[in-house]
C-alpha angles and dihedrals in degrees: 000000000000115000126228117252111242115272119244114261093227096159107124102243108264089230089069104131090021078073094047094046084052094047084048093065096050083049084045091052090041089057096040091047081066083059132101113237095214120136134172105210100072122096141316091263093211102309124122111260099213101073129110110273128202113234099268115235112244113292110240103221112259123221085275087062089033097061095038084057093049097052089042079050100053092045094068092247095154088203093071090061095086094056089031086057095051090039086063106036081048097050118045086187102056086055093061088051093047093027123026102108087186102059081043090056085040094051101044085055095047092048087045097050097038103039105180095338097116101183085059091044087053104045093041073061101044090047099044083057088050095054099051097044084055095046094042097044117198091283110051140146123249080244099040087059089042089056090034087061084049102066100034090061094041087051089049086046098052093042099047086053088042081053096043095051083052090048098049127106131211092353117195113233086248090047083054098047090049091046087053095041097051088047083060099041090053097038078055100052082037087053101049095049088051083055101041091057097046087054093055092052088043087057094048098056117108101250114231129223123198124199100191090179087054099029090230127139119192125203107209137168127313116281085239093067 
């Protein structure tokens, strides 16, 4: 009697945002090891602490305060909302660990298609930086780097399904079909925000206009305008 193939197991893991809350915090202890640790509230250090001191200008929180913040705040503790409010408008950086949907998307695919393999986990990250460093250029638009992240995670998406269908095993004409289905629906979406970016940069080119009887040649707006 011939024996099913095994089905594909395609539910999304239940511990889907447990394992971004926990990539969070690496991004979290990346970001406060950039901090400095000073703060003013430790000893004397020596000095005598009688002498006249100057009112000190508001203390920024170190890593130490940072970190604290972070755990009251993921705990739900609603006091913690109006620090946790000035920690983020202060620190930029501390917004793209708490905030950046995209590095999120970008980290759960990488975990997924490298498992433990650390040199794969590292260099899906190396190059996704790459990427987006080469698409957005050193000069680029808010909207050309957010494009830019676009692309860079649609490329990772269709070539980590592309990756998945080789790697599959006794697929039943439906669990191919899906499989097939799901590569074209991601190079489109991979196509379209390689085109959408080009577009922008096309609309944002000086026209030129050239007058051969007169030999002139004007340069006027962006065709965009």
């Amino acid at each position: 009697m011939r024996r099913e193939p095994p089905a594909l197991n395609l539910q999304r893991s239940t511990n889907h945002w447990k394992n971004w809350t926990r990539w969070s915090k690496g991004l979290l202890a990346r970001h406060c090891s950039s901090l400095a640790a000073g703060n003013t509230s430790g000893g004397s250090g020596g000095r005598d602490v009688s002498e006249t001191k100057k009112p000190a200008d508001p203390v920024r929180p170190g890593q130490a305060d940072i970190r604290a913040l972070v755990r009251r705040a993921e705990a739900g503790d609603e006091s913690a909302v109006p620090a946790l409010r000035q920690a983020l408008s202060d620190r930029g950086g501390l917004v793209d660990t708490a905030g950046n949907m995209a590095l999120h998307v970008q980290a759960t695919l990488i975990r997924n298609a490298a498992g433990a393999n650390l040199f794969f986990k590292e260099g899906l990250g190396a190059k996704m930086d790459q990427l987006r460093a080469e698409l957005a250029g050193e000069q680029s638009t808010a909207l050309e780097r957010l494009l830019a992240d676009r692309i860079a995670l649609c490329w990772l998406s269709l070539h980590d399904a592309e990756a998945r269908y080789a790697q599959a095993q006794d697929l039943t004409i439906k669990q191919s079909d899906f499989w097939q289905r799901r590569i074209d629906a991601a190079h489109r979406r991979y196509l379209s925000a390689i085109r959408t970016l080009a577009t922008v940069r096309k609309l944002a080119l000086p026209a030129l206009q050239v007058n051969i009887a007169r030999k002139q040649v004007n340069v006027v707006a962006g065709s965009g305008e």
